[in-house]
C-alpha positions in Angstrom: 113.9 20.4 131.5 116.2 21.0 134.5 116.6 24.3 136.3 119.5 26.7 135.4 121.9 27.0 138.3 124.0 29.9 138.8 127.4 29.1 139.1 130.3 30.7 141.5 129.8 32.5 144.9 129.0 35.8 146.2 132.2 38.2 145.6 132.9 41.4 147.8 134.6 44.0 146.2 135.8 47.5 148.3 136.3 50.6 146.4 138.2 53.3 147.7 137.6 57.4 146.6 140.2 59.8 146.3 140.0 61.6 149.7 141.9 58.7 152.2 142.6 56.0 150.2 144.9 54.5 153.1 142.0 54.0 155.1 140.8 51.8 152.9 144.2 50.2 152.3 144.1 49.4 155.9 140.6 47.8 155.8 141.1 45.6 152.8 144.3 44.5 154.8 142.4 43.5 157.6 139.3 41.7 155.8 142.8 39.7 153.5 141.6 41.7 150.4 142.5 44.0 148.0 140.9 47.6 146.9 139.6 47.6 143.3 141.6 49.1 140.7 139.9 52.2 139.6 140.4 55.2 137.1 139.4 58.2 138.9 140.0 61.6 137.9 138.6 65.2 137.7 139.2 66.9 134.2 140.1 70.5 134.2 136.6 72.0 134.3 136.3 70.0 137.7 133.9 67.2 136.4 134.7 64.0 138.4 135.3 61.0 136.5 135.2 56.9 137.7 135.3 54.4 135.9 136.0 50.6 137.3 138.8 48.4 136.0 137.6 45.0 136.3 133.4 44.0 135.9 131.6 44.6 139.2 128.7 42.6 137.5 126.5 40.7 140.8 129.1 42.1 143.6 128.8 43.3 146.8 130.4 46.7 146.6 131.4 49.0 149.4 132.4 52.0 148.5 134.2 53.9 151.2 135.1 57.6 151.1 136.0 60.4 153.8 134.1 63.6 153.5 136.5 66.5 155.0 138.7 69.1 153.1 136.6 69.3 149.9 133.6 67.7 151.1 132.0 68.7 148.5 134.1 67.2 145.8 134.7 64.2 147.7 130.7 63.6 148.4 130.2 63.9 144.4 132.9 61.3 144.0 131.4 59.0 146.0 128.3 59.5 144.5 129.3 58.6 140.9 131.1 55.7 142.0 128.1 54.5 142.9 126.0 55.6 139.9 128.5 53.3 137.6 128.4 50.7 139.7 124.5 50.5 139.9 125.2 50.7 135.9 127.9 48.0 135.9 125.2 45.4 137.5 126.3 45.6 140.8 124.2 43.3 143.4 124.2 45.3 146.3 126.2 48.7 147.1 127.1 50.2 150.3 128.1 53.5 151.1 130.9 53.4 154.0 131.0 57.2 155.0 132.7 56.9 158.4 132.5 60.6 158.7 128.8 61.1 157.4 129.0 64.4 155.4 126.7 67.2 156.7 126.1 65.5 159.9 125.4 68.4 161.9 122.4 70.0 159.5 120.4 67.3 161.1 117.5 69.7 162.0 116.4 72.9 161.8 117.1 75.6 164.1 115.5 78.3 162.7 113.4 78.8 159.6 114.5 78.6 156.3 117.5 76.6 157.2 118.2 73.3 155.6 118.3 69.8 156.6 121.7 68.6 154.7 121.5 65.6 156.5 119.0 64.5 154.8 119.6 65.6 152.0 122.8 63.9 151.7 120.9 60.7 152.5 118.2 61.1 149.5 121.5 62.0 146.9 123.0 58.5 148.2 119.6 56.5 146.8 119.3 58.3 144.4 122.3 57.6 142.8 121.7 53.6 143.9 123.2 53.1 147.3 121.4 49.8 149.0 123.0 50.5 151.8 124.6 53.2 154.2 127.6 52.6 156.7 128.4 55.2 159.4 130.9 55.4 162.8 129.5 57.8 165.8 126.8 59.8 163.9 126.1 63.0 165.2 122.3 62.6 165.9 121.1 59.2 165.6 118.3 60.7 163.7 120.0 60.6 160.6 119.5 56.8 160.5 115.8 57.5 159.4 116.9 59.8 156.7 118.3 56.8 154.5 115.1 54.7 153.2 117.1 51.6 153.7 119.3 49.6 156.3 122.1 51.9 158.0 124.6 50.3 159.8 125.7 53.0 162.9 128.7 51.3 164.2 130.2 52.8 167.2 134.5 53.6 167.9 133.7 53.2 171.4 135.1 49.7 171.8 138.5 51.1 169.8 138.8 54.0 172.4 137.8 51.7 175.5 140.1 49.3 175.2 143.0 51.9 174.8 141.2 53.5 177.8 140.9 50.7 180.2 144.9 49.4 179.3 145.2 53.5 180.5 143.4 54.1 183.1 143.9 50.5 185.0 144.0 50.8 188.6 142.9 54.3 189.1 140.1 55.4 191.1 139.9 59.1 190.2 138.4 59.0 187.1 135.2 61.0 185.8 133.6 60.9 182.9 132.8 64.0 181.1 129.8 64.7 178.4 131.2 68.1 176.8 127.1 69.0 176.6 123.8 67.6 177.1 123.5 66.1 173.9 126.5 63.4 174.7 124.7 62.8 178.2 123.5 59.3 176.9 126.8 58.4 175.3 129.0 59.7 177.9 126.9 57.3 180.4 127.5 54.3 178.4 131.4 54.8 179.0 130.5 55.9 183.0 129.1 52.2 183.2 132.0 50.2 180.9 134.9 52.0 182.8 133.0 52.0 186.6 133.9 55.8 186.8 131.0 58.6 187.8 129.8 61.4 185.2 130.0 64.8 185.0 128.3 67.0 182.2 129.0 70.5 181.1 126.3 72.7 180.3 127.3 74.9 177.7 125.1 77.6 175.3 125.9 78.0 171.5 124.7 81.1 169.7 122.9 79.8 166.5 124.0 83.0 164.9 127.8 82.4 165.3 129.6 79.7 164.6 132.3 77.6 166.5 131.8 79.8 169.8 130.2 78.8 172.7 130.1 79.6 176.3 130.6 77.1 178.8 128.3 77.9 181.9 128.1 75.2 184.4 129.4 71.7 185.6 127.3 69.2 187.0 129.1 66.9 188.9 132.3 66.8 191.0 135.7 67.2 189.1 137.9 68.7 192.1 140.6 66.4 192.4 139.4 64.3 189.7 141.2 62.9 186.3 138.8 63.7 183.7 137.9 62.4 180.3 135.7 63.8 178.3 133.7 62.1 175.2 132.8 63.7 172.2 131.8 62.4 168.4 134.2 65.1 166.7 136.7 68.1 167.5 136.5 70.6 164.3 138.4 73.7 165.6 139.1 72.5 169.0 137.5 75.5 170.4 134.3 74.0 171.9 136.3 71.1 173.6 139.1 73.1 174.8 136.9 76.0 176.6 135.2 73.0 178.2 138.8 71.8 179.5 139.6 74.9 180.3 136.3 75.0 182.7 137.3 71.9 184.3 140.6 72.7 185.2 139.6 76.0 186.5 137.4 73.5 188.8 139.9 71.8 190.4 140.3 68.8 188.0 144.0 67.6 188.2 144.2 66.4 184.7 141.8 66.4 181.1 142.2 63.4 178.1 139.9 63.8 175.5 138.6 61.3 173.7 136.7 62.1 170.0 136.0 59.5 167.1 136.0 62.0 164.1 139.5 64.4 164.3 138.0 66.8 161.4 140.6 69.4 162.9 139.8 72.6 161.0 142.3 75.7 160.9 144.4 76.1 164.7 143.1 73.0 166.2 146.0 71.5 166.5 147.7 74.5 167.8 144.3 75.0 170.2 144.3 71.3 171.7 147.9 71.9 172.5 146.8 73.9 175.3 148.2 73.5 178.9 144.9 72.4 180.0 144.8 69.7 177.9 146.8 66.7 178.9 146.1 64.5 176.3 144.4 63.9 173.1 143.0 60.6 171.8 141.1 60.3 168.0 140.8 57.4 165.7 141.6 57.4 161.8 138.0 57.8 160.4 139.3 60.9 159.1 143.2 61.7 157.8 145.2 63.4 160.3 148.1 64.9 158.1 151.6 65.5 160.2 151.1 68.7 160.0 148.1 68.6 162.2 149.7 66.2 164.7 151.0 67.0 167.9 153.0 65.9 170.9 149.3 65.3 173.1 147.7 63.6 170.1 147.4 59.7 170.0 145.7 58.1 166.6 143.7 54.5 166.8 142.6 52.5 164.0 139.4 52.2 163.1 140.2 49.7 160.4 139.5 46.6 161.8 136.1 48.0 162.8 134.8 49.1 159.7 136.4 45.6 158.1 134.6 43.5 161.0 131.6 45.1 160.1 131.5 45.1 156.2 132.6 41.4 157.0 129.6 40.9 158.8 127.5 42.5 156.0 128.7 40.8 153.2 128.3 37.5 155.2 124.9 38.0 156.2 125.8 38.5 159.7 124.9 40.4 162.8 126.7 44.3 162.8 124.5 44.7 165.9 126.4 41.5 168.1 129.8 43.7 167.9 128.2 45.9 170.1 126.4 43.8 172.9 123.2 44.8 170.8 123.3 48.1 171.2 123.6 49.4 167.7 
């Protein structure tokens, strides 16, 4: 008796949630797909329901999902999506959370707080993720929190090469960590752009939130164009009190540069400031028109997240699109 062969090739299938479903327009468009139909709603009592419209049975599923406005509701979508398809026989699923969801309960900074980052991470196996896809975590730690691959792909090569096209020519550039925790990242983009580094040292009462006091500046910024590198800008306060210390230095000029553009309450209307020249995100998150602004300049991160979700599916290498660094 002969073997039994399995017929017919692997088949990728992306599946968008509620929250942003352009983004995932944009990725299918770049990997020459399409986003699977799918019934999703949330019934009057606020139950969330999915349910797939074509068989996922032996697929490669991503399922991508931003996690800002109603994170909450948005995290619990993306969760049952994935709990029908690891009851719909799906091969392998992925969560793509470019915007990782609690990112910044990563550890504990006094007791009896908890660590929602890990948390979030246990909730996504639970409820049968294989796999977890992430751009610019917050704290790299999280990447242990997952017991199974995590891709951490990085929006630095999106915002360099909008940089470089920039900032071509000039020799008065410095490169700003907002704090000491960016120190590492911000000296990655000191070596790619050939421009020195300056970092802000800043304090942050645990006991209040979104206020900080920016204390010193190491480094020289008199005279100096600076752009300064950060993973997110919520409110806008944190980054423009920083700015706002630079120019009151002697910097001639600030451009920010952030991955995730959460933008929570007046940040648009705080980042408009006169010390801020320019602002420069990507699209991991929806930035609505009523949260743009004249400063504000929005990359895709599309062909990215399709590159490495390509690379995935394909067996590939997510860590080559980044010299090896991720």
């Amino acid at each position: 008796m002969g073997a039994i062969e399995k017929a017919g090739q692997k088949k990728l299938v992306l599946i968008s949630g509620r929250a942003y479903p352009q983004l995932a327009e944009d990725v299918a468009k770049e990997l020459g797909a399409e986003v699977l139909s799918t019934d999703a709603r949330t019934f009057a009592s606020g139950e969330i329901y999915a349910r797939f419209n074509e068989s996922v049975r032996g697929t490669d599923a991503f399922v991508l999902q931003s996690h800002v406005g109603n994170i909450n509701e948005h995290l619990m979508e993306q969760l049952i999506m994935v709990d029908s398809l690891k009851r719909a026989s799906a091969k392998r699923i992925t969560v793509v959370a470019p915007f990782y969801p609690y990112a910044r309960q990563d550890k504990k900074g006094r007791g009896r707080e908890p660590i929602s980052a890990r948390l979030v991470a246990d909730l996504f196996k639970a409820a049968g993720a294989d796999r977890i896809m992430s751009v610019d975590l917050h704290a790299s730690q999280i990447q242990g929190f997952f017991d199974g691959p995590v891709d951490h792909l990085f929006a630095m090569p999106v915002l360099l090469e909008h940089f470089r096209e920039q900032f071509a020519g000039r020799d008065d550039l410095t490169i700003v960590s907002p704090d000491m925790g960016r120190v590492r990242v911000a000296d990655v983009w000191s070596d790619q752009l050939g421009a020195p580094l300056a970092i802000i040292h800043k304090r942050r009462d645990p006991k209040v939130a979104n206020q900080v006091s920016v204390h010193d500046i190491v480094g020289d910024v008199k005279d100096r164009w600076c752009l300064m590198v950060d993973d997110m800008i919520d409110t806008g306060g944190t980054i423009a009190k920083a700015a706002e210390a630079l120019v009151k230095n002697g910097a001639k000029g600030v451009t920010i540069a952030a991955t995730h553009p959460v933008f929570s309450g007046k940040a648009p209307e705080v980042l408009n400031a006169d010390h801020i020249d320019q602002v420069v995100v990507t699209d991991t998150l929806p930035v609505s028109p009523e949260k743009r602004f004249d400063k504000l300049t929005v990359l895709s991160i599309a062909p990215l997240l399709a590159k490495a979700i390509k690379e995935v599916f394909e067996d590939g290498s997510v860590t080559s699109m980044f010299d090896g660094a991720a």
